[in-house]
Each structure stands twice: as structure tokens, then as C-alpha cells.
C-alpha angles and dihedrals in degrees: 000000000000128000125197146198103327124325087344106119119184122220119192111150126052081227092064091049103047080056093051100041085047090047087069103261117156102168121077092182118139085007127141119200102182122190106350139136103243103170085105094061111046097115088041086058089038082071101056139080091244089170099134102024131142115206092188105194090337126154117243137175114236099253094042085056099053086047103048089043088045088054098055097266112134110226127193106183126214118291105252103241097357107141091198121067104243089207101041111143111204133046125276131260135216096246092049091055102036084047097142125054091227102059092207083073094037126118091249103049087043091057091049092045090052092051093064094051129088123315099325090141094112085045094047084045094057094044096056090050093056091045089050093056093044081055102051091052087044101059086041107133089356112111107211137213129203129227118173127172140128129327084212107069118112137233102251098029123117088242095048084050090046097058094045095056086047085053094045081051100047090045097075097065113012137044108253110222118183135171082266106228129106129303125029087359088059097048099047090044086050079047094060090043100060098040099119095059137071123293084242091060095058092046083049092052087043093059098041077056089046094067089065106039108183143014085247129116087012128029089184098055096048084052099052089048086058088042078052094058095034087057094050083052116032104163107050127146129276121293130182124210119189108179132147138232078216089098104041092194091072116078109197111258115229113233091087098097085197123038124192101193121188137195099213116047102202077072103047088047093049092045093039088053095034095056099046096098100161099053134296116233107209108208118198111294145143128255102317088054095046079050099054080038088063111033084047081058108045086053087062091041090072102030126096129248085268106059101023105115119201124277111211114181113188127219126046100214091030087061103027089042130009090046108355112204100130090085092055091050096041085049084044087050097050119115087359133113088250093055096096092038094058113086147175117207136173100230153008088265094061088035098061093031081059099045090041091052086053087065 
């Protein structure tokens, strides 16, 4: 059972509220009952003061609604077709989301396939609150760390190996968040995963993704290689995964043991950023990296010396050269709290001895 902020109580399971009912309660009011089939229970809510009430998705009979409405209660039904829950109330995990063996039935591609369809923005809005406030509880007493990079870095490759070993790093002191999809994202979340464990047990987990490269052509057979891995090491560290149905072509990776998917993406980059507050490390990566590089760094260009978190961007020639952004956020730096937090450096091992002195 699980209180919040003041008198709100939140009910998600039948079982909670027959406790509850049978524990003598009468007043419904700051309650959430979120998801259940209620057609059971409408004498037993007849019987309660429901003024103030929120049945979030719940399932009533006709007459219970107009009761429950006619008695003060607020009630949001179920979204018709909707394959997400608009009032779920914790993070995702891999297996929720990867619930079928083809992908193409799974949880995740039926969502996407939804949001393309006809008019689900009020849907798609209510489902990224609520993930916003399962978030918020989630990342309560956890101090976070950021790794973006590029979604197109393969298994096998020295960069993917490369992000894996920063987030192996990162993972024994801090939570690694990424923007949870597939390449650099994935290897520095199965880092962190597997932070708690030798350096020999993340090359060998490396090797066991390498034989599968990449999500195309086949979406099923790179996440059984993860559920592979995820098998041989059940009980690895908190990760944190934040990506977006936004880009249909990445599937989320899972070694997030908590995702916190999103349907618009202008939200997922602002709360990914906002929550790191412990860094970000920005591997080399394309547009969507030099993005989260620059609104990163437009949130500790206006922040003072107390709340501005390092910036680490990997990779001399990636960021001077390739895309060289590294000379507009070092002129945007000068003379500004932010100045001595902002750093270049050559490789993942710079980068996480920086981020770990900061602690």
C-alpha cells in the first residue's frame, strides 16, 4: 500500500481496496483508484463519501458512474484502443514492453503503432504524466548520472565497448541513466548493470551481444540476446532507461531495469537532462547528441555555482572537428559558473574519474 503527499492515497490493485473497505474505511476522498474492475463493488462504494475522488481508467458499471459523478468523484474512463494504460502509475520493464516473442506483437511496437494512428494526443498526454509522476517516486533517494551517445553504434564495435566499460564505471556509485534506446545508450545502461560485478563478466556479456549487432533486420533476435545476458545475471544495479516512441525505429534496450517511455519527446529530453544530477557524459554522437550537448548546456548557463552538474564530452577530434561544438560551449562557458564544470577529454576513462571526483 502506498501514501502520498498528504491525504492522497493511492489504490492499484482490487486486493488493496477490499483491505481497505474491510478495514473500515467510508471516505474515498483524495483517493486514486487507478485501472481496476470495479463492477463487483458498486454497493460497497455506494456506501462511501467518494466527493473528491479521482477513478482513473477504471472499469464501472453505468449506473456506478452516474453515481460516483453525481456524488462529487471525478472519473476519467479508459481510453478506447489505447494499448498503454493512460493512468499507470510505475516505470516500465523490459519484459512489459518486449511481452510477445514476435516484436511486431509486442507491447512496444503496438503503442507505436497506435501513436501514428488517428487523434491519440489526449491519450498520449495522460500517459506521459503519469509517467512523469512514476518517475518522480522512482528516482526518490537514487542520485543519477547521465550517458548519451548515439543510437547507431553497434554490439561488437570499440565504442560500443567503450560505453559499456564508462557505464560500468559510473554504476558503482551513481545511478546511469541514458536515453534508453539502442547503441551507446544500451551499452552504458548494461555498464551500470552490471556494475557490481568483474570487469571479466561485462567483456564476456559484450561478446554473448556482439553476435547480434544490431535491432535490424530483427528487433526479436537483439532483444533475446539482451534477455540472454539478463538470464546469465539476474540480479544486476539500477539502471534507468528514458526513450521515446517519438522515433519508431528505436526499440528501448533492456538493461534499463526501469523505463520511463514516453510518447513526446520534447518532454523525455527536458526530464532526462533535468534528473542527472550528478553529470551527463556526452559520448560521440549526431544531431540528437549535439541537442541534449546544448540544451544541457543552456540549463547550466543560467544556473548558479550550487546546482550546475559537470558536462563531460568525449572525444577531442568527434567534438573540435567532426561536429565541433566543443568551441561554442566552451565561448558560452567563459567567465560563468559553469566554466570549470565543462570538460573535453580524450576517453571514457577521463571521462568517469572526472564525474566520480565531483562526488
Amino acid at each position: 500500500m502506498r501514501h502520498t503527499r498528504g491525504r492522497v492515497v493511492e489504490v492499484d490493485s482490487v486486493a488493496e481496496l477490499e483491505w481497505r473497505l474491510a478495514a473500515g474505511a467510508r471516505s474515498l476522498t483524495g483517493w486514486r483508484l487507478r485501472g481496476l474492475d470495479l463492477t463487483p463493488y458498486g454497493a460497497a462504494l455506494s456506501a462511501c463519501d467518494v466527493a473528491g475522488a479521482l477513478f482513473l481508467g477504471c472499469v464501472l458499471s453505468a449506473s456506478t458512474e452516474q453515481s460516483l459523478r453525481a456524488r462529487g468523484a471525478i472519473v476519467f474512463p479508459a481510453v478506447p484502443g489505447s494499448p498503454v494504460d493512460s493512468y499507470r502509475s510505475h516505470l516500465y520493464s523490459a519484459r512489459e514492453l518486449y511481452d510477445t516473442p514476435d516484436y511486431q506483437d509486442s507491447l512496444d511496437a503496438r503503442a507505436y503503432a497506435w501513436s501514428r494512428g488517428a487523434d491519440p494526443d489526449l491519450a498520449q498526454a495522460l500517459h506521459d504524466h503519469a509517467i512523469d509522476a512514476a518517475l518522480a517516486d522512482w528516482i526518490q533517494g537514487r542520485r543519477l548520472v547521465g550517458v548519451m551517445g548515439g543510437h547507431a553504434v553497434l554490439r561488437g564495435e570499440p565504442e560500443y565497448a567503450a560505453a559499456s566499460r564508462l557505464g560500468h564505471a559510473l554504476g558503482g556509485s551513481y545511478v546511469v541513466a541514458t536515453g534508453g534506446g539502442p547503441g551507446a545508450m544500451e551499452a552504458a545502461n548494461l555498464g551500470g548493470y552490471l556494475a557490481g560485478q568483474p570487469a571479466e563478466s561485462l567483456d564476456e556479456a559484450v561478446a554473448v551481444l556482439s553476435a547480434t549487432p544490431s535491432f535490424r533486420p530483427d528487433t526479436g533476435a537483439w532483444v533475446r540476446a539482451a534477455f540472454e545476458v539478463l538470464a546469465r545475471h539476474p540480479a544486476g544495479a539500477d539502471t534507468l532507461g528514458i526513450p521515446t516512441w517519438h522515433y519508431g525505429h528505436e526499440p528501448p534496450n533492456a538493461f534499463g531495469t526501469a523505463i520511463a517511455k514516453y510518447f513526446r519527446n520534447a518532454t523525455r529530453e527536458a526530464i532526462l537532462l533535468e534528473i542527472c544530477s550528478a553529470g551527463i557524459v556526452f559520448l560521440p554522437g549526431a544531431a540528437g547528441t549535439v541537442q541534449e550537448v546544448f540544451q544541457d548546456g543552456c540549463e547550466n548557463y543560467y544556473a548558479d555555482e550550487s546546482s550546475t552538474a559537470p558536462m563531460v564530452l568525449v572525444g577531442r577530434e568527434h567534438w573540435t572537428q567532426t561536429v565541433p561544438a566543443w568551441p561554442l560551449l566552451q565561448a558560452l562557458a567563459r567567465g560563468r559558473p559553469m566554466e570549470p564544470h565543462v570538460h573535453l577529454v580524450e576517453d571514457v576513462e577521463e571521462a568517469a574519474a572526472l564525474v566520480l571526483s565531483h562526488r
